[in-house]
C-alpha positions in Angstrom: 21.7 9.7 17.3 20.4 7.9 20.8 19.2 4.8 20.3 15.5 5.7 21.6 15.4 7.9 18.9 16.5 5.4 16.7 13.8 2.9 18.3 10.6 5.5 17.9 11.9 6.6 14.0 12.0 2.8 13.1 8.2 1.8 15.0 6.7 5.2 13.5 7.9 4.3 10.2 7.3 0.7 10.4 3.3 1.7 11.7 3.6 4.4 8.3 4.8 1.9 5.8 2.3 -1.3 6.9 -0.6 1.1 7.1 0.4 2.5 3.3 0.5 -1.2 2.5 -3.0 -1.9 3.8 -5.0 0.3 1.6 -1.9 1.7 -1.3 -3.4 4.9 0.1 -1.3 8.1 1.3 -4.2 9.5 2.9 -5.0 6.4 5.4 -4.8 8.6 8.3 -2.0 6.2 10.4 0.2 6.8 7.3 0.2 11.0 8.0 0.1 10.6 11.8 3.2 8.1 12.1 5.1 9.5 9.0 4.6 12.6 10.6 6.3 11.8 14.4 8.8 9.9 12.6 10.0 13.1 11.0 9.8 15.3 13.9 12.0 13.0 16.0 14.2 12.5 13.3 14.4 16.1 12.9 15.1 16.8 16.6 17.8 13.8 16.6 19.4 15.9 14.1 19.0 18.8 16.0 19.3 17.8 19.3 22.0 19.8 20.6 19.9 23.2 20.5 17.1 21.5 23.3 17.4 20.0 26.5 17.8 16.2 26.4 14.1 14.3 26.5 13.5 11.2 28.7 12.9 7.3 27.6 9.1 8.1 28.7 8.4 10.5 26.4 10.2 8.3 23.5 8.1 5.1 25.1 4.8 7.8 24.2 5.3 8.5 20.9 5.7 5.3 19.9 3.0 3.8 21.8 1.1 6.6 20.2 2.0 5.7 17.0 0.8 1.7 17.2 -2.2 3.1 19.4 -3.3 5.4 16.2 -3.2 2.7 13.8 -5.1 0.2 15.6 -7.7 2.9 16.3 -8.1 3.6 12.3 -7.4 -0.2 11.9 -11.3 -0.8 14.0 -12.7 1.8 12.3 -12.3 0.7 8.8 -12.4 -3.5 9.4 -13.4 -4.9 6.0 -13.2 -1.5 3.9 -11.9 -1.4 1.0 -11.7 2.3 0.0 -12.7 3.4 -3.7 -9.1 5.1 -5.3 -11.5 7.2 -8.0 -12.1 10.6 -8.8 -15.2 12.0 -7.2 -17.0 14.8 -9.4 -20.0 16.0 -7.9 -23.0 18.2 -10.1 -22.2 21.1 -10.4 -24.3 22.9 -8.1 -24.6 26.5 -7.1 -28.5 26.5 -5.8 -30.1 29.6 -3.6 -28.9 28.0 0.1 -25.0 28.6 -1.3 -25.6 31.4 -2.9 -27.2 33.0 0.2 -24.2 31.7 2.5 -21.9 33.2 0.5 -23.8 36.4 0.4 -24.2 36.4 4.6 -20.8 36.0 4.4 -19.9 39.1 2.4 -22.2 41.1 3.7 -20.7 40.1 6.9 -17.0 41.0 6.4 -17.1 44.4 6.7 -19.0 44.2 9.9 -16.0 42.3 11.0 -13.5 44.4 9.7 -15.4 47.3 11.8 -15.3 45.3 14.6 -11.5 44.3 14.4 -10.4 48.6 14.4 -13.2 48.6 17.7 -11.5 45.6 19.8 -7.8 47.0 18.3 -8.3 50.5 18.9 -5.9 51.7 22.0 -4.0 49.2 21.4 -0.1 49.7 22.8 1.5 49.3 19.3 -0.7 51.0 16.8 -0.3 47.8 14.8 -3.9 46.8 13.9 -2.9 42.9 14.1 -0.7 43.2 17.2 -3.3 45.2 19.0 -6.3 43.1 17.9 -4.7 39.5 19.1 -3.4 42.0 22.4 -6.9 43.2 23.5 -8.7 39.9 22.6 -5.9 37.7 24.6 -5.2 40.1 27.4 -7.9 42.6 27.9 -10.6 39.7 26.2 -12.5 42.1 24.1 -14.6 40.1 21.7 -16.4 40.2 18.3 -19.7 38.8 19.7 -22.2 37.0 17.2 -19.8 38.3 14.8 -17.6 35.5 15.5 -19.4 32.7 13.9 -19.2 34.2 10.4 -15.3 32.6 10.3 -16.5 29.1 10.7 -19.2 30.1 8.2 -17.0 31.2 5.2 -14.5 28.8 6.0 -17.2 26.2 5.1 -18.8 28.4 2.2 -15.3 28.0 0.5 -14.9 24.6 0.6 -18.1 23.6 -0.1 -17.7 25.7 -3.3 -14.6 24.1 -4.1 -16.1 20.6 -4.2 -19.5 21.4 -5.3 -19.1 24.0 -7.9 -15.1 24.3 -8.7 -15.9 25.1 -12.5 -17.5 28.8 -10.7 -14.9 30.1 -10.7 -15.5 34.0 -9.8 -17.5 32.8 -7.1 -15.1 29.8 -5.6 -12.4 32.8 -5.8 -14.9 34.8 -3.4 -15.9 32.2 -1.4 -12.0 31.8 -1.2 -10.8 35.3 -0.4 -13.7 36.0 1.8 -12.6 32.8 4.1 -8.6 34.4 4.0 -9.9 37.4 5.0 -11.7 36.5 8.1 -8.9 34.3 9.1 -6.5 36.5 9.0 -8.7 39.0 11.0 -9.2 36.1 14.2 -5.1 36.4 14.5 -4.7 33.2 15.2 -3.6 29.8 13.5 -6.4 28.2 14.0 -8.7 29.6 11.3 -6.1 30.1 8.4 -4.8 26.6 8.7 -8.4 24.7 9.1 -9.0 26.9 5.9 -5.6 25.6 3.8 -6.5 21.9 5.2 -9.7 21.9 3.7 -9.6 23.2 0.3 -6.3 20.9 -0.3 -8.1 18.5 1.5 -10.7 18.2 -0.7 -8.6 18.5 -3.5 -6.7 15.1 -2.5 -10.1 13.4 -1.3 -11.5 13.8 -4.6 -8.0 12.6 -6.8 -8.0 16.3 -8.5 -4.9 16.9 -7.3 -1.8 14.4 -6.4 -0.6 14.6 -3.1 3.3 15.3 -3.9 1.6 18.7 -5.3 -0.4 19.0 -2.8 1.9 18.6 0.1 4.3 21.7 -1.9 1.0 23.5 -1.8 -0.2 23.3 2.0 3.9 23.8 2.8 4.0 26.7 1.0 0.8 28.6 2.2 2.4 27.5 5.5 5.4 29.3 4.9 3.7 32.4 3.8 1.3 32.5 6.8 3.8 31.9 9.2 6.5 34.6 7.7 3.6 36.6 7.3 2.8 36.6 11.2 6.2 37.1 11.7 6.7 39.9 10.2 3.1 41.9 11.1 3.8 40.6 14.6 7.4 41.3 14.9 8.5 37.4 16.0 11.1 36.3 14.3 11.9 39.4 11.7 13.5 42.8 12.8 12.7 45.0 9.8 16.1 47.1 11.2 18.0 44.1 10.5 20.5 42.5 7.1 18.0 40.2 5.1 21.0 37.5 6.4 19.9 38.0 9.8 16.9 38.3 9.6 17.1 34.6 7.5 18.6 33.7 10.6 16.6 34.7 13.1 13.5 33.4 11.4 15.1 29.8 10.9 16.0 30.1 14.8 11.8 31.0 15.6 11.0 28.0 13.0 13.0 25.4 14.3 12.2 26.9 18.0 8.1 26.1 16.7 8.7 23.0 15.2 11.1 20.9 17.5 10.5 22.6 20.7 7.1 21.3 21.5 8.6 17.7 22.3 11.1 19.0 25.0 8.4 21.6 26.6 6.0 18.2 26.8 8.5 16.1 28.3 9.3 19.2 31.0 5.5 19.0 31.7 5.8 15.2 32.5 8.5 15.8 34.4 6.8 18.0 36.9 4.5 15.1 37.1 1.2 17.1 37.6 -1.7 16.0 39.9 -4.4 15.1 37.2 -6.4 17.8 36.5 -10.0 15.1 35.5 -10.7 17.1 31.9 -10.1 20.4 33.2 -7.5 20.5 29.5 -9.3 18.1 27.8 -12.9 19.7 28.3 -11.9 23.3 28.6 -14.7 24.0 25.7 -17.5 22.9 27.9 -15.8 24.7 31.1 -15.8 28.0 29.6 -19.0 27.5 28.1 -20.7 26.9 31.6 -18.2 29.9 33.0 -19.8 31.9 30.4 -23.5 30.2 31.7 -22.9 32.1 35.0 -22.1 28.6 36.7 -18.6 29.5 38.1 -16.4 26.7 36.7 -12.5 26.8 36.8 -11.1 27.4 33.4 -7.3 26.5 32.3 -5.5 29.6 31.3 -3.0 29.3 27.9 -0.2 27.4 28.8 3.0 28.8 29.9 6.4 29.5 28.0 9.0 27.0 29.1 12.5 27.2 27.8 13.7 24.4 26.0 16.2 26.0 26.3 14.7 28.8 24.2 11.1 29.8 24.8 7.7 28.2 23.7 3.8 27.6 24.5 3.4 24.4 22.4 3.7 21.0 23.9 2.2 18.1 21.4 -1.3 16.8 21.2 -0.2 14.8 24.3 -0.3 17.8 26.9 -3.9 18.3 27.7 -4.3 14.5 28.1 -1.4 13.8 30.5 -2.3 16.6 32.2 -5.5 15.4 32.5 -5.1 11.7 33.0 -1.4 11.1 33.6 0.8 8.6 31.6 -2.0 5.8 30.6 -4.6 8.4 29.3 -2.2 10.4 27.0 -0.7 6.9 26.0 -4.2 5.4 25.4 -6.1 8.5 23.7 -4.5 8.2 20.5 -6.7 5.3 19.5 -10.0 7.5 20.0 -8.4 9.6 17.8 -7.2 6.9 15.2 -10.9 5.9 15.1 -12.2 9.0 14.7 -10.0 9.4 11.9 -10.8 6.5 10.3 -15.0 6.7 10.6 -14.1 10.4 8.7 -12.0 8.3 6.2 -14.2 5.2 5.7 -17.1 8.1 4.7 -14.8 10.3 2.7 -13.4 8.0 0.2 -16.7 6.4 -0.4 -17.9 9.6 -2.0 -19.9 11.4 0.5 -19.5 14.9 0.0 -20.3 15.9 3.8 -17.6 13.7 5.1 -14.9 14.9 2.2 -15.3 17.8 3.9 -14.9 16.7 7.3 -12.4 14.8 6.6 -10.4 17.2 5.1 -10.8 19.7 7.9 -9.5 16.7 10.4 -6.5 16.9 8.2 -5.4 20.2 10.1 -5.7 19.0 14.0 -4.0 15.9 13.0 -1.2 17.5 10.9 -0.9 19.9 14.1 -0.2 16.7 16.5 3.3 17.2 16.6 2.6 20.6 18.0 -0.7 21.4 19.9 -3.5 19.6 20.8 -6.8 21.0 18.8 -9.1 18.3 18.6 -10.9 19.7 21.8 -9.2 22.9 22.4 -10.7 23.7 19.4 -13.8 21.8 19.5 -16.0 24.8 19.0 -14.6 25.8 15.4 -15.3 22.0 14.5 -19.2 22.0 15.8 -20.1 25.3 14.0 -18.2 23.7 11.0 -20.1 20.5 11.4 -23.4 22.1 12.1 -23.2 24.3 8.3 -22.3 21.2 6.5 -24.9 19.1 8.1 -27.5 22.1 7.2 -26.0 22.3 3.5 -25.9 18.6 2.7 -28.7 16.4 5.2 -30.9 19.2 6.2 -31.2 21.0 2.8 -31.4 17.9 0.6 -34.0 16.2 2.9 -35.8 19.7 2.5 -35.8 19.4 -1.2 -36.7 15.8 -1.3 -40.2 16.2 0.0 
């Protein structure tokens, strides 16, 4: 093991242990975000022969980053003291859930329709395969249809912390959400959707987080063998369950590890700074889409590693961006964002339980991808049903 990796495992767990220590809390964001680097570089020391060697900078980042994330939660939650109590909210299943569940529903099959439209043609005759193939590379889309996954997404786990003891209609709520996510093709939506309802579990103390962390790695493990074998990466249905074991721990380890070595290839080709053309891509393609003509960043590349991936760390869009000082610097914008959506949550407010449970996912996804804004538009439409369900319709109801 190189001593730089020896140097950032040390600093991320010395950051994860003293930010435990702070509040006795697991869920103190700083404690996932350094416990989690310090495992993927720990990981890749072990592993280090399969990718290309990294560079002191990129070990000099993560660390930084690590510090930087703490200090940002540190602000944000000065003189707190959290509440370590189980929150049980009133059982609750009035008209406005009722009726999001039941748009939802409605909804699906609507959807489902739509998914055979956009797939149909497709080069594979796979419905998956061709659906992700015509949306990526011939951009079909499901129009206002879209905004139903956000929408049951939200509908389930507002169910699951409002009205768990429902339990035909939490297991709709539930399925409905899967359903949909699994229709968008993507990771996005299916692993907001496991982040939240475990996420709320934790919040609220109904579930410990050693069980919990089993749970979300499990339904990880199912979605991503899942994908793998609808989509063909990773499994060869021709080939020895022993292979195919093999292959598949060669794609997971590929997914896992080899965003560090393709962000550190990026750095090395030391881009010009692109000014929030990665950072801001939301607001680019939604002023494209206004008719106003604005350049928008295309998916990254595959870079070998040496083996081939698109994934390159939260740090990516930010360097790119801003070079070295902004990527370095970001992470405590992030650590106080964290921390506001922590400060709220443990305090009991249901709205924020929620919101912080769905930050659970881009955080956990660090190590891998940036989707705080790349993904900015799935958070606003989930923010803009829980503000509806929780400030709008209890001031409503109020008067």
């Amino acid at each position: 093991m190189e001593y730089s990796q020896v140097l950032v495992i040390a600093i991320s767990l010395f950051v994860a242990v003293a930010s435990y220590l702070r509040f006795r809390d697991p869920l103190y964001p700083p404690v996932i975000h350094s416990s989690l680097w310090a495992l993927v570089v720990f990981l890749f020391a072990l592993n280090s022969d399969a990718f290309y060697p990294l560079s002191w900078k990129l070990y000099f980042l993560v660390g930084f980053g690590c510090f930087a994330f703490a200090l940002g939660s540190y602000i944000a939650t000065y003189e707190f003291r959290p509440e370590h109590k189980v929150w049980r909210f009133p059982v609750e299943t009035n008209w406005l859930l009722v009726a999001l569940l039941t748009i939802s529903v409605i909804g699906l099959p609507f959807y489902v329709r739509r998914a055979y439209q956009v797939a149909a043609g497709g080069p594979t005759g796979n419905l998956l395969v061709d659906l992700r193939f015509n949306m990526l590379v011939q951009h079909q889309e499901f129009g206002v249809l879209v905004y139903l996954v956000p929408l049951a997404t939200v509908v389930a786990g507002i169910h699951l912390l409002v009205a768990p003891s429902k339990r035909l209609q939490t297991a709709i709520s539930v399925i409905v959400a899967l359903a949909y996510s699994i229709l968008t093709t993507g990771r996005t939506s299916a692993f907001a959707l496991i982040f939240l309802l475990f996420g709320i579990q934790l919040v609220t103390r109904r579930l410990k987080v050693k069980y919990a962390t089993i749970g979300i790695l499990a339904c990880l493990a199912v979605f991503f063998v899942g994908v793998a074998i609808v989509q063909g990466k990773g499994i060869n249905v021709d080939a020895s369950f022993k292979d195919n074991l093999a292959l598949l721990g060669e794609n997971v380890r590929t997914y896992l590890l080899g965003a560090l070595p393709a962000l550190d290839s990026f750095m090395r080709s030391d881009p010009a700074p692109a000014l929030g053309a990665y950072t801001l891509r939301f607001f680019f393609v939604l002023g494209d889409k206004l008719g106003l003509a604005l350049p928008v960043r295309s998916e990254l590349p595959w870079v070998k590693v040496p083996a081939m991936t698109n994934v390159y760390t939260v740090y990516q869009p930010y360097f790119a961006d801003f070079s070295f000082p902004g990527a370095a610097t970001v992470q405590i914008f992030l650590g106080f964002f964290h921390g506001i959506l922590y400060r709220r949550a443990t305090s009991g407010d249901p709205m924020f339980i929620c919101l912080f449970s769905l930050a659970l996912y881009p955080l956990a996804l660090q190590v891998f991808a940036e989707q705080y804004f790349l993904g900015l538009s799935l958070w606003i439409q989930c923010t803009i049903v829980l503000w509806v369900y929780f400030r709008l319709w209890g001031m409503l109801r109020s008067r």
